[in-house]
C-alpha positions in Angstrom: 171.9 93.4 168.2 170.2 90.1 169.7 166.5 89.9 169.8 164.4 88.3 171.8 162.3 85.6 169.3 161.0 83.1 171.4 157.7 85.5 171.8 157.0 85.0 167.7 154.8 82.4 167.6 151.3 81.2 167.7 148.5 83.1 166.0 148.5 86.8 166.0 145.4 88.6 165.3 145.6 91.5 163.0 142.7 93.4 165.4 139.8 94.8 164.3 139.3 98.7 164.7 135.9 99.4 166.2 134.3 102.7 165.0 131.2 104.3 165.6 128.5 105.9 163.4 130.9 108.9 162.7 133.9 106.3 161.8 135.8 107.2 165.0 137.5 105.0 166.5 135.7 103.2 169.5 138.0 103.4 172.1 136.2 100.9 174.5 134.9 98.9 171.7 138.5 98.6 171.3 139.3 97.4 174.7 136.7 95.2 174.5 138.1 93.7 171.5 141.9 93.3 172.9 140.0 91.4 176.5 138.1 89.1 173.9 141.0 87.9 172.1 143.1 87.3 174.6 140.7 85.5 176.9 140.0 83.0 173.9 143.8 82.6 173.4 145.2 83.9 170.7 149.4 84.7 171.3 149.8 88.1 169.9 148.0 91.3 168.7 149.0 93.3 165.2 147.8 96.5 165.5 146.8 98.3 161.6 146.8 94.8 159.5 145.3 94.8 156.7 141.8 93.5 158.5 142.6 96.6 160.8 141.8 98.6 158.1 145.5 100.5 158.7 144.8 102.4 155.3 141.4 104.1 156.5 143.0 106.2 159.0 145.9 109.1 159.7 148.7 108.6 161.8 147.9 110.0 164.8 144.6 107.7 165.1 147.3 104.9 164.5 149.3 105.8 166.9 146.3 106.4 169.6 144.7 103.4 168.8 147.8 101.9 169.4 148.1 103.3 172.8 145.2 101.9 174.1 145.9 98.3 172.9 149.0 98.5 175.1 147.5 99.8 177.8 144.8 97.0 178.1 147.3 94.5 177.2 149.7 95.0 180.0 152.1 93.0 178.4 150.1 89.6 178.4 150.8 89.2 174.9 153.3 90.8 172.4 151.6 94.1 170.5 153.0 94.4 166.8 152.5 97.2 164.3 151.2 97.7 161.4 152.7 100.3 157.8 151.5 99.8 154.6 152.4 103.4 153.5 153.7 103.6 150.2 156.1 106.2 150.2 159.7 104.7 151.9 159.7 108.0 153.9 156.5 108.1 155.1 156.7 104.6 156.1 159.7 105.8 158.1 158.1 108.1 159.7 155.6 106.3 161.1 157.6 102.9 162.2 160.1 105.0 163.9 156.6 107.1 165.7 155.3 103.2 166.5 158.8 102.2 167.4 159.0 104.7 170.3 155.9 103.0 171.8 156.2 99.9 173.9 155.2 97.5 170.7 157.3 94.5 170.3 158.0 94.6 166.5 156.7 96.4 163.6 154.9 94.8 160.5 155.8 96.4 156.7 153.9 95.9 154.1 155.2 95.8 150.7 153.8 98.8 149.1 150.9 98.4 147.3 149.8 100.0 143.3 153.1 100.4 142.7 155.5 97.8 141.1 159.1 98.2 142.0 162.2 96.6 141.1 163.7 94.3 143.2 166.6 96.3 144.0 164.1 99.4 145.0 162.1 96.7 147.2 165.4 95.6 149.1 166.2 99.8 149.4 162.7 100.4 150.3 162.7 97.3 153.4 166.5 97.6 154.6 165.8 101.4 155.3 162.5 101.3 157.2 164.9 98.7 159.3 167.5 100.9 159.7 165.4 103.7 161.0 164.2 101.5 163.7 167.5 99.8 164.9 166.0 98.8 168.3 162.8 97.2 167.3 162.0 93.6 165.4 160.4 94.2 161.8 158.4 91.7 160.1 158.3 91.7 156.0 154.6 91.3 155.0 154.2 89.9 152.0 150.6 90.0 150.7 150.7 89.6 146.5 146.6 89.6 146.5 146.2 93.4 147.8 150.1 94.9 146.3 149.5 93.5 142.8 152.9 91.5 142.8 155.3 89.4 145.8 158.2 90.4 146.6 160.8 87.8 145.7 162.3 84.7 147.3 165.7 86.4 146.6 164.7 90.3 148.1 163.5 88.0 151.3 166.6 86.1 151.6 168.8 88.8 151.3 166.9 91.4 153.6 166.7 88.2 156.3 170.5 87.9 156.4 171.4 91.3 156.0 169.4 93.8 158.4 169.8 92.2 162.0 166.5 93.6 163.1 164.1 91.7 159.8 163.2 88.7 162.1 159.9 87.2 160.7 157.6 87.4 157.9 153.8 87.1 157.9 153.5 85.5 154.3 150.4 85.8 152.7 150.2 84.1 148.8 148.9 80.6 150.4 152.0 79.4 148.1 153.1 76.7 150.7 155.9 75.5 147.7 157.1 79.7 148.6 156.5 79.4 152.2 158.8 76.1 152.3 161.3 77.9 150.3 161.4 80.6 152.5 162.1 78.2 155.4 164.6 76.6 153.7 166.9 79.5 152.5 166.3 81.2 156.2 167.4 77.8 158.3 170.8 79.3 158.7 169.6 82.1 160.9 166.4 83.2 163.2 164.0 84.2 160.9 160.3 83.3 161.7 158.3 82.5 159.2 154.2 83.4 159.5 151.2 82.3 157.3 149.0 84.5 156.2 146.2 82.7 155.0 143.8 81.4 157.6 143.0 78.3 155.7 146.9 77.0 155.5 147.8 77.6 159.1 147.9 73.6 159.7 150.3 72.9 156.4 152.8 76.0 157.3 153.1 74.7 160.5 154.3 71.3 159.2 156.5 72.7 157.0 158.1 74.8 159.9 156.2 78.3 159.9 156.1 79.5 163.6 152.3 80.3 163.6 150.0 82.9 161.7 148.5 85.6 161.4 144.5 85.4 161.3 142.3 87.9 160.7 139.3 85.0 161.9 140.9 85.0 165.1 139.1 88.2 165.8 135.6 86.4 165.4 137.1 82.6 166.3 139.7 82.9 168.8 139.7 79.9 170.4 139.2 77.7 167.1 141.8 79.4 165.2 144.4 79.4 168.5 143.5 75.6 168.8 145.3 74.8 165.5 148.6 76.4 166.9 147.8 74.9 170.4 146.9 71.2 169.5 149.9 71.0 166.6 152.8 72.1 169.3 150.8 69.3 171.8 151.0 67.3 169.0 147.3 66.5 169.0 147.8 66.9 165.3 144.6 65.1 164.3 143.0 67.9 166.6 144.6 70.9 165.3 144.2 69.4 161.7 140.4 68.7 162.7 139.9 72.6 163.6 141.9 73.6 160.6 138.7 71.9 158.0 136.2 73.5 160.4 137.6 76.8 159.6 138.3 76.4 155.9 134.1 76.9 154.9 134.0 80.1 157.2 136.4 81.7 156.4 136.6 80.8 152.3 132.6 82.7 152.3 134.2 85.6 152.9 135.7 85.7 149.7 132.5 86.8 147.9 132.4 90.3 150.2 133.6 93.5 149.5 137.8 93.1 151.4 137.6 93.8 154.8 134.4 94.3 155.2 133.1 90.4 156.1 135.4 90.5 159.3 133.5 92.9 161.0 130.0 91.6 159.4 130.7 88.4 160.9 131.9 89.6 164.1 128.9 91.7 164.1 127.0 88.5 163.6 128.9 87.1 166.5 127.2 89.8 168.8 131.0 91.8 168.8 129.3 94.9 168.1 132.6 96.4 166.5 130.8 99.1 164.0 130.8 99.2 160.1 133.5 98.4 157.9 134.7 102.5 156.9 133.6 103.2 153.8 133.5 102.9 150.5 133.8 99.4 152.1 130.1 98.3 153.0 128.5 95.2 154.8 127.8 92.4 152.7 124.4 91.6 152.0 121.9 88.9 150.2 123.4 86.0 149.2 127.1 86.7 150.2 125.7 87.4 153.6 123.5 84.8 153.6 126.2 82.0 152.7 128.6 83.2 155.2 125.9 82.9 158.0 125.6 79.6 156.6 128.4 78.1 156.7 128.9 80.0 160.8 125.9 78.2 161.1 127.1 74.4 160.1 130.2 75.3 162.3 127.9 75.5 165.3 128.9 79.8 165.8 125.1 80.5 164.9 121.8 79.1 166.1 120.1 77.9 163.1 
């Protein structure tokens, strides 16, 4: 089956999930969030990334949530999904659930505490893409949070072997793996995505087809404009955006993961709600230094 992968490009933001003080989902919040992105021009919307906090909620709040990203999108950019479930089967379940929506791909995280072989890795993958015939699937490949990458070699052979594995958002900041990866998939349409928000500008030179950018929630149009101004080949532009990014985004490193997304879109006046807990909002001097740095990129009045 032929799919349609001119859409995979640009920067895609893994959305944040507004709650409120109960930790429900925010449904308007949530709107509001899917209007802001797109009106600062960011090219797609993953739904349950890892900054989405996909691993805080149950299936059915996925799937809602989901629902209601759609429905204010109204098609204006592609909508992708999010699994990170650890269990092959109950990552089946739920892409084929998300597949029956109107999403234009799904997202799979390699799963995480575990360590399996790479033969279990390739099962694990080529089923969820067999269950979902009809629908793109992206490989997400995120060593920091699973413990371990999956392999050059499971990659390459899940790329040329499963029709529907299009893309994947790779997330080491390896740009030596992310070249290989280009390399071995030049034969056939495979879109390769960076992960990292501070190596959009040298994946993109090496071929990757955008990113996926967790600051794009809080920075649309500055993280956009180093997709934007490298394909207009203003590459002294997008490279210029790239450096102004690099301090904000490296003080998040300090927090407690995810939680300095939504303290800095807080900060931003986003109002999207708490990071769920045992997560919690950073505070003294990590919060400090990241207001710092928002502040010598001109995103906070001194």
């Amino acid at each position: 089956m032929k799919f349609n992968t001119e859409q995979l490009q640009g920067i895609i933001v893994p959305l944040l999930t507004p709650v409120d003080k109960d930790e429900k989902i925010d449904d308007e919040k949530l709107r509001f969030m899917v209007e802001h992105v797109i009106e600062h021009g960011v090219h797609g919307i993953l739904a349950f990334g890892s900054n989405s906090e996909f691993y805080m909620f149950d299936e059915d709040e996925m799937i809602h949530a989901t629902q209601v990203i759609l429905d204010q999108t109204q098609d204006r950019v592609p909508v992708y999904f999010g699994v990170g479930a650890i269990r092959t089967q109950h990552a089946i379940r739920l892409a084929k659930k998300a597949a029956k929506l109107a999403v234009s791909g799904i997202s799979v995280l390699q799963p995480m505490f575990i360590k399996p072989t790479d033969e279990a890795l390739y099962h694990h993958f080529s089923s969820i893409s067999k269950a979902i015939p009809g629908k793109m699937m992206l490989v997400y490949n995120n060593p920091g949070r699973a413990g371990y990458s999956v392999t050059l070699d499971v990659i390459d052979q899940l790329a040329h072997d499963c029709d529907n594995i299009v893309g994947i958002k790779e997330s080491s900041g390896d740009l030596t793996f992310t070249s290989e990866l280009l390399r071995r998939t030049q034969d056939i349409d495979f879109k390769v995505f960076a992960g990292k928000d501070t190596v959009v500008y040298p994946s993109l030179c090496v071929g990757a087809a955008g990113a996926v950018c967790s600051t794009a929630n809080i920075y649309p149009e500055l993280v956009s404009g180093i997709f934007d101004k490298y394909v207009s080949g203003d590459l002294k532009g997008a490279l210029a955006d790239q450096f102004k990014l690099n301090p904000i985004r490296l003080s998040q490193d300090a927090a407690s993961f995810p939680a300095a997304t939504k303290d800095m879109a807080n900060l931003m006046g986003l109002d999207v709600g708490k990071s769920i807990l045992p997560t919690e909002s950073a505070t003294g001097k990590v919060l400090e230094n990241m207001k710092s740095q928002m502040k010598k990129a001109g995103f906070l009045n001194e």
